[in-house]
N, CA, C and O atoms as a GROMACS GRO file, in nm:
protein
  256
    1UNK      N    1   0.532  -1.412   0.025
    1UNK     CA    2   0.449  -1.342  -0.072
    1UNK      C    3   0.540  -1.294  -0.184
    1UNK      O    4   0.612  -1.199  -0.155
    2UNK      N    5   0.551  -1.350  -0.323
    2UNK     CA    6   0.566  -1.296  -0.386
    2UNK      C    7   0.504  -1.186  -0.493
    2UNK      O    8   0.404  -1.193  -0.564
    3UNK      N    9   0.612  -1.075  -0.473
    3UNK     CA   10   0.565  -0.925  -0.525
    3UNK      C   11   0.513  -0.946  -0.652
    3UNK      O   12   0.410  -0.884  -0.680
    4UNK      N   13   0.564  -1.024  -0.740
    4UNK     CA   14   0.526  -1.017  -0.884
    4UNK      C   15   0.372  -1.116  -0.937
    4UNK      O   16   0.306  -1.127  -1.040
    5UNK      N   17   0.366  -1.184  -0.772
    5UNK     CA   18   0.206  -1.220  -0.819
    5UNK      C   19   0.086  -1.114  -0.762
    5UNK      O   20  -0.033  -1.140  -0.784
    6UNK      N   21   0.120  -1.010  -0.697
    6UNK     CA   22   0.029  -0.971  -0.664
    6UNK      C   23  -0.028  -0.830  -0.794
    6UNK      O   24   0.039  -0.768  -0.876
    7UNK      N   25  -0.185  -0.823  -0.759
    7UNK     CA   26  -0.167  -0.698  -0.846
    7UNK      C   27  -0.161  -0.552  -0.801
    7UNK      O   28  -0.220  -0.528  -0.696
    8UNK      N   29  -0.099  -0.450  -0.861
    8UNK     CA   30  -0.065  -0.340  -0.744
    8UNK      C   31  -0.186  -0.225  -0.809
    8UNK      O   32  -0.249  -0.228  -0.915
    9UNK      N   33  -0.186  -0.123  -0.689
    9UNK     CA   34  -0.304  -0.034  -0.813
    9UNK      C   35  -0.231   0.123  -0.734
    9UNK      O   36  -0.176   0.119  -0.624
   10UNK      N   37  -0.242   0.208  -0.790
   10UNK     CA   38  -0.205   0.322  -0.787
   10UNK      C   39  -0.337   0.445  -0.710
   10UNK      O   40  -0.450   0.440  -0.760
   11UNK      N   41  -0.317   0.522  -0.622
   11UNK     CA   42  -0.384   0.625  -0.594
   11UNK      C   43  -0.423   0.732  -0.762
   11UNK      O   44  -0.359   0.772  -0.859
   12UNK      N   45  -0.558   0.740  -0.712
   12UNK     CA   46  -0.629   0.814  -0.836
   12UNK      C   47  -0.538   0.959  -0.818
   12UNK      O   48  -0.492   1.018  -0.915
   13UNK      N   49  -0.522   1.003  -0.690
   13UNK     CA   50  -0.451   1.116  -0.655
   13UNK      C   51  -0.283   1.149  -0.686
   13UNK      O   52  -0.221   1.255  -0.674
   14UNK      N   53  -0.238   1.018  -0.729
   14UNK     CA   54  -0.119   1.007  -0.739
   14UNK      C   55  -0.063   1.121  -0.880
   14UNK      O   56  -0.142   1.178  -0.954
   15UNK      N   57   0.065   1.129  -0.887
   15UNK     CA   58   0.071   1.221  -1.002
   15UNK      C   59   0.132   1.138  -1.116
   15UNK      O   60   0.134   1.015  -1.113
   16UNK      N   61   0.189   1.221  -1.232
   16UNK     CA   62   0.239   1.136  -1.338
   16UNK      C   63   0.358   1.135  -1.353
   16UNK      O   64   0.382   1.138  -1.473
   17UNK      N   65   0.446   1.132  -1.295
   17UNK     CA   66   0.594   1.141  -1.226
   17UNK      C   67   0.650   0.975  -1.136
   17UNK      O   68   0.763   0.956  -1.091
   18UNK      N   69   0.549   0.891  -1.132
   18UNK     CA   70   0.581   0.821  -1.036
   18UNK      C   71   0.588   0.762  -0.924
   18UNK      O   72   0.598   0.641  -0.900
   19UNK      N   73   0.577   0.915  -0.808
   19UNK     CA   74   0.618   0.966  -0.713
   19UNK      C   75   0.505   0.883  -0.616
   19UNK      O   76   0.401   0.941  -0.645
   20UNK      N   77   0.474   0.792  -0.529
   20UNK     CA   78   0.336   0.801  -0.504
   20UNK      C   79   0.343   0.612  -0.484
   20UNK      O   80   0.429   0.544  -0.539
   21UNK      N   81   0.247   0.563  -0.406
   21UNK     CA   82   0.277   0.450  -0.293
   21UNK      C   83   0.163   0.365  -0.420
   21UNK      O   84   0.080   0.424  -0.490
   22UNK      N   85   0.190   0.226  -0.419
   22UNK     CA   86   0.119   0.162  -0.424
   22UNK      C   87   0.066   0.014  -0.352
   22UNK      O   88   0.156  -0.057  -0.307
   23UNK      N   89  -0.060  -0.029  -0.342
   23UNK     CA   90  -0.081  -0.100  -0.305
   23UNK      C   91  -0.175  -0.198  -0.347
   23UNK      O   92  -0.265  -0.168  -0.426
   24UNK      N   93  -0.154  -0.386  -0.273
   24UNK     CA   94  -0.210  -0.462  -0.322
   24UNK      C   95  -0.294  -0.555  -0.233
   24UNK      O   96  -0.240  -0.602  -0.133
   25UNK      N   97  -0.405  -0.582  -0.258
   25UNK     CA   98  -0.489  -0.677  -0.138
   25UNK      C   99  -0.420  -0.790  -0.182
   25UNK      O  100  -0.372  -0.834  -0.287
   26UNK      N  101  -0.437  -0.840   0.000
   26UNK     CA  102  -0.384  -0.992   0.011
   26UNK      C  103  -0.477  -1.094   0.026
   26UNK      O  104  -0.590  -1.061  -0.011
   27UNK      N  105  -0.466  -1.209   0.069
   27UNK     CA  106  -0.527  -1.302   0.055
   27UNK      C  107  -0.658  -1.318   0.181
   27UNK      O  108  -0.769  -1.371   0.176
   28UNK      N  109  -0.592  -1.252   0.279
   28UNK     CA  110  -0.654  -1.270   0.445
   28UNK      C  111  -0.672  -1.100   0.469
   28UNK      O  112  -0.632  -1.024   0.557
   29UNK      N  113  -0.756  -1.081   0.342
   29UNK     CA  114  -0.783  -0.917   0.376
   29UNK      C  115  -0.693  -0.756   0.393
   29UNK      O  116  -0.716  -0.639   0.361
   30UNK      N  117  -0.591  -0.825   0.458
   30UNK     CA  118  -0.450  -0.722   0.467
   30UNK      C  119  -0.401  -0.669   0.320
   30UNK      O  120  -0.449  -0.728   0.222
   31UNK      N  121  -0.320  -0.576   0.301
   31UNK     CA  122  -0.233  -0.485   0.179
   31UNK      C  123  -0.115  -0.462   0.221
   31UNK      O  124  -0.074  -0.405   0.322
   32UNK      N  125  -0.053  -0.523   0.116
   32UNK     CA  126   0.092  -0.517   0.100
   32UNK      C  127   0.092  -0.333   0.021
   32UNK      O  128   0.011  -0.284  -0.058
   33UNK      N  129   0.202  -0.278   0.075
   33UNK     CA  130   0.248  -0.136   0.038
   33UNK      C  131   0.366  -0.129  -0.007
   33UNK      O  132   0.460  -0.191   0.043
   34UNK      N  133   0.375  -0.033  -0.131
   34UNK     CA  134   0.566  -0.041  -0.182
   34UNK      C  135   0.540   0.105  -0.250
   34UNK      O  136   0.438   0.169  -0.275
   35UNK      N  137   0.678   0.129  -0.268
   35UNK     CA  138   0.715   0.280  -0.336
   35UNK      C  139   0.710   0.224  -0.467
   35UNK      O  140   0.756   0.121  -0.516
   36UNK      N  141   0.604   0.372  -0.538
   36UNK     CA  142   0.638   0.304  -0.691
   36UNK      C  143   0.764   0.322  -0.774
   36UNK      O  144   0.790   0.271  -0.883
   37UNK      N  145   0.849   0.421  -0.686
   37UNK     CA  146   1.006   0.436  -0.741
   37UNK      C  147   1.080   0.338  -0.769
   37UNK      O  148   1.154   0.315  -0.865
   38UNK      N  149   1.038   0.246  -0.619
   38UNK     CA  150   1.109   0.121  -0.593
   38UNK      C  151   1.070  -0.014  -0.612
   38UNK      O  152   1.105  -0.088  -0.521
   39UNK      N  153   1.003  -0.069  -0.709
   39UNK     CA  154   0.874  -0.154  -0.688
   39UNK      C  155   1.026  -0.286  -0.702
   39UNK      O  156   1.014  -0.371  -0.790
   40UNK      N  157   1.076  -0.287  -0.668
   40UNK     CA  158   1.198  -0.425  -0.645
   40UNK      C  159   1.204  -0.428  -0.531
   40UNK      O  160   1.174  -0.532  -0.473
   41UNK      N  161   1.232  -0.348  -0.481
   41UNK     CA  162   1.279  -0.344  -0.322
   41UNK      C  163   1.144  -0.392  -0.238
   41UNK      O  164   1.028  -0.388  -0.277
   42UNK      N  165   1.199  -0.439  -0.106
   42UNK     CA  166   1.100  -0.488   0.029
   42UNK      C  167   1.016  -0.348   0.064
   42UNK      O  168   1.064  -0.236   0.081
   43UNK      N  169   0.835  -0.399   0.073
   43UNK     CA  170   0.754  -0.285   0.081
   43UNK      C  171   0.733  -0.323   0.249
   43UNK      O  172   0.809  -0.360   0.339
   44UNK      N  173   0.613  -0.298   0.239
   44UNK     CA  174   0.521  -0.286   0.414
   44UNK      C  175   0.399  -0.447   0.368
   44UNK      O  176   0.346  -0.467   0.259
   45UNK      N  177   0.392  -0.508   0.457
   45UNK     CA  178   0.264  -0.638   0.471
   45UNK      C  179   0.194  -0.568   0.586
   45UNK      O  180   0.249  -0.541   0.693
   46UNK      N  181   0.060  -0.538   0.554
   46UNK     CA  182   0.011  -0.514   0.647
   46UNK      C  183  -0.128  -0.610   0.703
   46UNK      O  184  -0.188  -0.659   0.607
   47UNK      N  185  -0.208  -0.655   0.876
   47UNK     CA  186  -0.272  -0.784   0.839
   47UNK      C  187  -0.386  -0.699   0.807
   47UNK      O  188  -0.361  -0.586   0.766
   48UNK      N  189  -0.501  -0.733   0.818
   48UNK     CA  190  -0.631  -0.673   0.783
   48UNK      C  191  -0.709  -0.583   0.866
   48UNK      O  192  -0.785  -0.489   0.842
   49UNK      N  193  -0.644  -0.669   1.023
   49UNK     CA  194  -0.676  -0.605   1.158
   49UNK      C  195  -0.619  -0.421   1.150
   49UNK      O  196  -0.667  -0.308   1.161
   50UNK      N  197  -0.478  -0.491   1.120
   50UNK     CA  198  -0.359  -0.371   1.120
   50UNK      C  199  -0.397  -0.278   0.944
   50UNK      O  200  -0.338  -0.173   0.923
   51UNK      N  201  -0.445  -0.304   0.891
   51UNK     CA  202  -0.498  -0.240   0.779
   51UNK      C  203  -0.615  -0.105   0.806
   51UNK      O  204  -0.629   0.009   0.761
   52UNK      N  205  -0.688  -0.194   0.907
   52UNK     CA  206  -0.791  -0.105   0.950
   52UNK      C  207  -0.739  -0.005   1.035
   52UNK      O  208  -0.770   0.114   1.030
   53UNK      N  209  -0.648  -0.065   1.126
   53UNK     CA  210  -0.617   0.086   1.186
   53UNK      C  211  -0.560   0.171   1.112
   53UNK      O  212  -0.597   0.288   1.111
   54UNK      N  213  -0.478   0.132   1.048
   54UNK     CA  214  -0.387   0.245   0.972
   54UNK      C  215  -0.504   0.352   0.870
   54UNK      O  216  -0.525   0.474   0.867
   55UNK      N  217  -0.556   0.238   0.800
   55UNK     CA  218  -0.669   0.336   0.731
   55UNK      C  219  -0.771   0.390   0.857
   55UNK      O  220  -0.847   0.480   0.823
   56UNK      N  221  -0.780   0.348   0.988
   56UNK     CA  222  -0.853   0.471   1.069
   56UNK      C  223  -0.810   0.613   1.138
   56UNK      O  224  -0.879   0.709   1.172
   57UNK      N  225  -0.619   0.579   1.146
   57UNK     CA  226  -0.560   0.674   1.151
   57UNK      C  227  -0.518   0.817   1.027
   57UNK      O  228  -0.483   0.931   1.056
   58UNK      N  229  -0.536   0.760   0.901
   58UNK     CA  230  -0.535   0.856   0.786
   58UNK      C  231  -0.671   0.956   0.806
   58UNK      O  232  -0.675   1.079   0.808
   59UNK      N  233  -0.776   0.863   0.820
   59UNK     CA  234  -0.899   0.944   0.794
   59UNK      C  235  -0.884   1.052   0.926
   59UNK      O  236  -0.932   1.164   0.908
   60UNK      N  237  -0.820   1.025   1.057
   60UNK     CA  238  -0.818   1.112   1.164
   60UNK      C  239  -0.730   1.217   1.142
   60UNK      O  240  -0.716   1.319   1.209
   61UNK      N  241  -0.670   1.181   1.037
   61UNK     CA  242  -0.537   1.298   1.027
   61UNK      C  243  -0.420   1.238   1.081
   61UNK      O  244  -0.319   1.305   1.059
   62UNK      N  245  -0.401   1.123   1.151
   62UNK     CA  246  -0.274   1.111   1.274
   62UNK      C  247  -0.135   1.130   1.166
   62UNK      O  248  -0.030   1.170   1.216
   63UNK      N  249  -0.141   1.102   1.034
   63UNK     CA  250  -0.021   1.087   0.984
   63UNK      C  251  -0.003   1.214   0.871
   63UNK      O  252   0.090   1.196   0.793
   64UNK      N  253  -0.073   1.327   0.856
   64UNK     CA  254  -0.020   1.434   0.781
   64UNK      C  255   0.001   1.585   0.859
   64UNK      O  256   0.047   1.681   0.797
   0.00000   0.00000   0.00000
Protein backbone atom coordinates (compact mmCIF):
# COMPACT_ATOMS: atom_id res chain seq x y z
CA UNK A 1 0.00 0.00 0.00
CA UNK A 2 1.28 2.98 -0.95
CA UNK A 3 0.82 6.02 1.54
CA UNK A 4 0.78 8.68 -1.06
CA UNK A 5 -2.13 7.06 -2.97
CA UNK A 6 -4.33 6.91 -0.35
CA UNK A 7 -6.54 9.79 0.81
CA UNK A 8 -6.10 10.69 4.53
CA UNK A 9 -8.86 12.75 6.46
CA UNK A 10 -8.40 14.29 9.80
CA UNK A 11 -10.71 14.07 13.07
CA UNK A 12 -13.25 17.07 13.13
CA UNK A 13 -12.03 17.01 16.89
CA UNK A 14 -8.55 17.26 16.05
CA UNK A 15 -6.82 20.64 16.89
CA UNK A 16 -4.83 23.18 14.78
CA UNK A 17 -1.41 22.30 15.91
CA UNK A 18 -1.19 19.06 14.07
CA UNK A 19 -1.23 16.97 16.95
CA UNK A 20 -3.90 14.29 16.12
CA UNK A 21 -4.11 10.72 14.05
CA UNK A 22 -5.18 10.41 10.69
CA UNK A 23 -6.87 8.05 8.72
CA UNK A 24 -7.61 6.39 5.33
CA UNK A 25 -10.18 3.67 3.96
CA UNK A 26 -8.78 0.85 2.14
CA UNK A 27 -9.78 -1.08 -0.52
CA UNK A 28 -11.31 -4.34 1.47
CA UNK A 29 -13.04 -2.03 3.96
CA UNK A 30 -10.09 -1.80 6.59
CA UNK A 31 -8.11 1.91 7.55
CA UNK A 32 -4.80 2.49 7.38
CA UNK A 33 -3.76 4.94 10.59
CA UNK A 34 -0.62 7.38 10.82
CA UNK A 35 0.48 10.33 13.05
CA UNK A 36 -0.10 13.52 11.40
CA UNK A 37 3.38 14.68 12.85
CA UNK A 38 4.76 11.86 11.03
CA UNK A 39 2.88 11.29 7.84
CA UNK A 40 6.44 9.63 6.22
CA UNK A 41 6.94 7.24 8.62
CA UNK A 42 5.16 3.44 8.82
CA UNK A 43 1.42 3.92 10.29
CA UNK A 44 -1.08 0.98 11.56
CA UNK A 45 -3.16 -1.29 8.42
CA UNK A 46 -5.93 -2.26 9.95
CA UNK A 47 -8.46 -5.31 8.14
CA UNK A 48 -12.13 -4.34 8.28
CA UNK A 49 -12.89 -7.28 10.63
CA UNK A 50 -10.07 -5.74 12.94
CA UNK A 51 -11.43 -2.15 12.18
CA UNK A 52 -14.61 -3.03 13.73
CA UNK A 53 -13.31 -4.11 16.79
CA UNK A 54 -11.13 -1.42 17.46
CA UNK A 55 -13.90 1.07 16.63
CA UNK A 56 -16.12 -1.25 19.16
CA UNK A 57 -13.56 -0.91 21.76
CA UNK A 58 -13.36 3.17 21.57
CA UNK A 59 -17.07 3.47 21.81
CA UNK A 60 -16.73 1.09 25.19
CA UNK A 61 -14.14 3.25 26.54
CA UNK A 62 -11.43 0.23 26.55
CA UNK A 63 -8.72 2.68 25.31
CA UNK A 64 -9.08 6.15 27.30
Amino acid sequence: MASSSLVWRKSTYSGHDDNCVEIASLADGGRAVRDSKHPNKPGLTLGAAEWQVFILGVKKGKFG
